[in-house]
N, C-alpha and C positions, 0 to 999 in steps of 0.2 A: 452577494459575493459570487454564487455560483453561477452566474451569468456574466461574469466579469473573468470567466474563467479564459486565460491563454495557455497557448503552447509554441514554441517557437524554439526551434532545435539548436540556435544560438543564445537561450538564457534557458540557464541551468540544465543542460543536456534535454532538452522538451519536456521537462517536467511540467507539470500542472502550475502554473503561477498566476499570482493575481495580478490583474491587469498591465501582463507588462513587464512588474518588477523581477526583480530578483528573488521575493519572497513566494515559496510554494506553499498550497495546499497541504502539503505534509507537514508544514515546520505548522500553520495556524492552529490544525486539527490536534497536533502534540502540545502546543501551547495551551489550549481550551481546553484538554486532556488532563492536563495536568495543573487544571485553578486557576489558569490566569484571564482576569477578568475583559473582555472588551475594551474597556479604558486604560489596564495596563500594557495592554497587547496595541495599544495605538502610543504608548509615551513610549513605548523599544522599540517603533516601528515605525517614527512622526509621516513617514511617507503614506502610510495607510488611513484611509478615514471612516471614521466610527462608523457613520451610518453605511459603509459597504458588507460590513459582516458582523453588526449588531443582532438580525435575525438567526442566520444561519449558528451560533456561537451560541445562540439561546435554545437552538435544536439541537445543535450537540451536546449542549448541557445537561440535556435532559435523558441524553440515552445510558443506563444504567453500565458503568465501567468499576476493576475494581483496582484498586493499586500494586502495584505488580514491584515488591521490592525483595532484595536479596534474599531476604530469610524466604518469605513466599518463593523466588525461584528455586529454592533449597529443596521445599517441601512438592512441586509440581510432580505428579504424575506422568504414568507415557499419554493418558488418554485427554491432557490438554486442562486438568481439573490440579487448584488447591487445596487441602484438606478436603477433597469430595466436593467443591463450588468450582463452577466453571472460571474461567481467567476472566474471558469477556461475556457478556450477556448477549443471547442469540440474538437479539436486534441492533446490538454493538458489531458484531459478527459478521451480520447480513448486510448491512450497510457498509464496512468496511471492504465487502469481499461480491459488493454489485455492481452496475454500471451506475458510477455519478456522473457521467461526461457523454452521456447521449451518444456512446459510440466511439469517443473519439479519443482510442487508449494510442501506446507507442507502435501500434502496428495495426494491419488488417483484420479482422475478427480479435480484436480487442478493446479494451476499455479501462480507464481508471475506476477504481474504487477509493477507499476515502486511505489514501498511504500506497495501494500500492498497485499493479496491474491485473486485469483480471480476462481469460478469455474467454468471450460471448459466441464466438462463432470457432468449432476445432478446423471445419474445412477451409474457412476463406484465414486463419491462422497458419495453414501448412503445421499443426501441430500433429501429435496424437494424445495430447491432454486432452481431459473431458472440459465442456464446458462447465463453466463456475474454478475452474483452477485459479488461484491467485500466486504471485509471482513478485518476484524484486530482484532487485543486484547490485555492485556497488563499485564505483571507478577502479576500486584498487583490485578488483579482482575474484568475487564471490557471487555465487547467485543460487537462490534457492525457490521451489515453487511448492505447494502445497495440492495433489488434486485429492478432493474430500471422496468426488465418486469412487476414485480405485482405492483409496485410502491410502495415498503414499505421500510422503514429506523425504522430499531431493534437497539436498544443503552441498554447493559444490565451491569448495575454498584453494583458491590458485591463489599467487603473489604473481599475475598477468596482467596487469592493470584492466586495460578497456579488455583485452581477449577474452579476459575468465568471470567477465560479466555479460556480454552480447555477443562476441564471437562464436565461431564454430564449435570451439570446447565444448561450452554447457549442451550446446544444441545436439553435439554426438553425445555426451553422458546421455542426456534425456531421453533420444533416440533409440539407445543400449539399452536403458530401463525398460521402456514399454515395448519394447523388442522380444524383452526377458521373461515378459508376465505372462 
């Protein structure tokens, strides 16, 4: 599967997708996330064929997650733990939050991780996030990034559609932040 990986800024906003289609890397890795077997994920999907992500579905399944449901979101802590267990497992974590794309995230010193963006390079990013920040956003208007090094978690909610996910918005919030520290 993951050399089947495309990007293509006219299917699904250059999301990570499999060869092509409309279906992204995020919807598969939620899929497998959440129990659903290779052969099921091919009879909701009849476009995709077993054997492109029969392996990689067998390495996700193996990285230790744990179920993240309302009462658990009830009980979560600030420091990211339920009842004292982490949410995700640090190799869940690290893989989620690395380069799975050889480089090749939605901008310059960037890269995807497994769901969402992560930046590898802060100078050739024009950021002043650390590297290893991971990031997302969302059409109707939200976007939030996590950098672990400075320890900060940015959540920016506009009703701006595209503006208040990649626009200038977020990019002056984040700017004001680390401006601030």
């Amino acid at each position: 599967m993951f050399g089947r990986i495309t990007f293509n800024p006219k299917i699904m906003a250059g999301r990570a997708c499999i060869g092509g289609m409309r279906i992204t890397v995020s919807l598969l890795v939620n899929l497998v996330a959440n129990g659903m077997s290779p052969e099921e994920i091919v009879r909701e999907y009849p476009d995709l064929k077993l054997r492109t992500f029969e392996r990689p579905c067998a390495t996700l399944r193996r990285w230790p997650t744990r179920k993240f449901t309302h009462s658990r979101a009830q009980r979560c802590e600030a420091s990211g733990r339920t009842a004292g267990s982490p949410i995700l497992s640090a190799q869940s974590l690290s893989a989620m939050t690395s380069d799975q794309t050889n480089g090749r995230g939605p901008g310059r010193g960037t890269a995807f991780g497994f769901g969402l963006s992560v930046v590898t390079d802060p100078v050739l990013a024009h950021t002043p996030q650390s590297a290893g920040t991971f990031a997302w956003g969302g059409d109707y208007g939200h976007a939030w990034f996590v950098d672990p090094a400075k320890r900060l978690t940015v959540i920016v909610l506009t009703n701006t559609a595209v503006e208040g996910m990649s626009g200038q918005f977020p990019a002056q919030i984040r700017d004001a932040i680390y401006a601030g520290l």
